[in-house]
C-alpha positions in Angstrom: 116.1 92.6 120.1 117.1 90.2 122.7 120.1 91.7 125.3 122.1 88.6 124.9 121.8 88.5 121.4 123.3 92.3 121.4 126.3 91.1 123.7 126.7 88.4 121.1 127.2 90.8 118.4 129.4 93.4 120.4 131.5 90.2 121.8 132.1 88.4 118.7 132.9 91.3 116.5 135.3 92.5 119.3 137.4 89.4 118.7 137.1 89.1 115.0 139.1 93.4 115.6 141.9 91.1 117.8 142.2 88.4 115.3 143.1 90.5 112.7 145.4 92.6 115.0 147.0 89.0 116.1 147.5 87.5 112.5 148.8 91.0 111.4 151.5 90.7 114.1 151.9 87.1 113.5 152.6 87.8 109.9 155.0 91.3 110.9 157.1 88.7 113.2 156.9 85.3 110.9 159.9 86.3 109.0 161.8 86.2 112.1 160.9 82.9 114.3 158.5 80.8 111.7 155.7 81.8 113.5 152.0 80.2 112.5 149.5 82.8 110.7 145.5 82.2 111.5 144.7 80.2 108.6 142.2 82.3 106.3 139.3 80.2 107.1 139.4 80.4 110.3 139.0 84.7 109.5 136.0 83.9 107.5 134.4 81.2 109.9 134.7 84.3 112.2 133.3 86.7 110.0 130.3 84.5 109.0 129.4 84.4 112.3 128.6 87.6 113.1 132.0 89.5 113.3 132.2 91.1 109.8 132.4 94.4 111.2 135.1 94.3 113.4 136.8 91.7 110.8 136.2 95.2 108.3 137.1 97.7 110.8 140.0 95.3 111.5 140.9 95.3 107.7 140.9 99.1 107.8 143.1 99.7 110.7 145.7 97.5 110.4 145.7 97.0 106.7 144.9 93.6 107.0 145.0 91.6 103.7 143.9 94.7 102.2 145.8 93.0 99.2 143.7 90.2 98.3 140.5 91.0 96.4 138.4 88.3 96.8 138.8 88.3 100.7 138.1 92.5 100.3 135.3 92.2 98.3 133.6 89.2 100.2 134.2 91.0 103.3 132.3 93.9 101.9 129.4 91.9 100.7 129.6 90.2 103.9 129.0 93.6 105.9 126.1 94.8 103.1 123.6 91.6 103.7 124.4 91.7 107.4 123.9 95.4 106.8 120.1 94.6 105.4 119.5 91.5 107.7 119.5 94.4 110.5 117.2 97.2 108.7 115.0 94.1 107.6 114.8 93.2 111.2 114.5 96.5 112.6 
């Protein structure tokens, strides 16, 4: 595997773990000041990406909409075929 390519990977699924710790505290403190939440796209543009683990492990920590389904399940099947894209690559 290509060293950059590695960095990638640890770098983008690095930020996909502080965008769900931002929108969780964005959503904590939004009932006080109106504050803007990371629109769900923009979580799954991340995800798709490359960052599905650390959106997961993100999910996990700071029970991070742990309460919708669809973006629970997706995220899992997300993780799975990234999952197999490394075995089939290694």
């Amino acid at each position: 595997m290509p060293e950059w390519l590695f960095y990638y990977f640890i770098g983008i699924n690095a930020f996909a773990f502080l965008l769900c710790m931002v929108d969780k505290l964005r959503a904590l403190k939004r009932r006080k000041r109106g504050i803007r939440r990371i629109p769900e796209r923009d979580l799954w543009l991340c995800a798709v990406i490359g960052g599905c683990f650390g959106m997961y492990l993100g999910m996990i920590v700071f029970c991070h909409k742990v309460a919708k389904r669809r973006f629970v399940w997706g995220m899992s099947l997300l993780c799975a075929v990234y999952f197999g894209l490394w075995l089939y690559y290694f």
